[in-house]
C-alpha positions in Angstrom: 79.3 153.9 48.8 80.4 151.9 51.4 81.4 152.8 54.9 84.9 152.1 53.9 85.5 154.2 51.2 84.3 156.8 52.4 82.8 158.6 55.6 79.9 161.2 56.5 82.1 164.0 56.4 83.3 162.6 52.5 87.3 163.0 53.2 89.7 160.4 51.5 89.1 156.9 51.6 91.3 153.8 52.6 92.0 152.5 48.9 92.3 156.4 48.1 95.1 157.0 50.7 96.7 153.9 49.9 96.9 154.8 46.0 98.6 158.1 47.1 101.3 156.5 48.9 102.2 153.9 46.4 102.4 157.0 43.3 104.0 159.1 45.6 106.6 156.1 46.0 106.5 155.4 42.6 106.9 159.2 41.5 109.4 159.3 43.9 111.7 156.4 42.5 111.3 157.7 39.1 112.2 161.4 39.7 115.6 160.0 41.3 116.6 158.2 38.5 116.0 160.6 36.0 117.9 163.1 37.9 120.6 160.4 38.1 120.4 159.7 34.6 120.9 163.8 34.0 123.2 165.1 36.4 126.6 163.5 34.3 125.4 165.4 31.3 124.7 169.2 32.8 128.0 170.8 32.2 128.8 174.6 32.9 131.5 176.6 30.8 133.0 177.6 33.4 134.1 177.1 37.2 131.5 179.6 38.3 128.4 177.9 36.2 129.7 174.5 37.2 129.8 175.2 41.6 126.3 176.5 40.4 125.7 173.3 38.8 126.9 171.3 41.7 124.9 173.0 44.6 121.9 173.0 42.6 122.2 169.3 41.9 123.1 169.3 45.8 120.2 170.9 46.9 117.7 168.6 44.8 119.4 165.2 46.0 118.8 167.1 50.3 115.2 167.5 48.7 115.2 164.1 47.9 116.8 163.1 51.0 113.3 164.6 53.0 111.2 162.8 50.7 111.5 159.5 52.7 110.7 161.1 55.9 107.2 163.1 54.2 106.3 159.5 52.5 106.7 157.7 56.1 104.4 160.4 57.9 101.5 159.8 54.8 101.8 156.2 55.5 101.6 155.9 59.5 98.5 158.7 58.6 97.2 156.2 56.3 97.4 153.3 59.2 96.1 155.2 62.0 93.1 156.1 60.4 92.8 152.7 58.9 92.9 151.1 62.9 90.6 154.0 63.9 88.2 153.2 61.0 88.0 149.4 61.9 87.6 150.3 65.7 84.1 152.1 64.7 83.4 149.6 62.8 83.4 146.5 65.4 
């Protein structure tokens, strides 16, 4: 292999990294809308179930909220060790 796809020490590769970003964007977009496309339909049979319902449903859309912020930190890792990999390289 080549020195760009992988290293001496045999850790992830540029195209490797990059691939995890994009499916982790892509899982990431399609996990939202399918708990979009669920949430009308989950109905409890009674007040109790249905506060359940609703902080549960609350709770997974916070989760969601932090996904963004994990998906930014994979990608500036991705870029600094892209710029570190093509300043050994020169």
């Amino acid at each position: 292999m080549n020195e760009f796809s992988r290293n001496e020490a045999g850790t992830m590769g540029i195209m490797d990294a990059v691939l995890v970003v994009v499916t982790g964007a892509v899982v990431m977009g399609v996990g939202a809308m399918i708990l979009a496309k669920i949430q009308p339909n989950v109905v409890g049979s009674d007040d109790v179930s249905n506060n359940t319902i609703s902080t549960i449903f609350g709770t997974a859309w916070d989760a969601y909220g932090l996904l963004p912020v994990a998906l930014i930190v994979v990608a500036a890792v991705v870029i600094i060790g892209t710029v570190m990999l093509l300043s050994r390289a020169a």
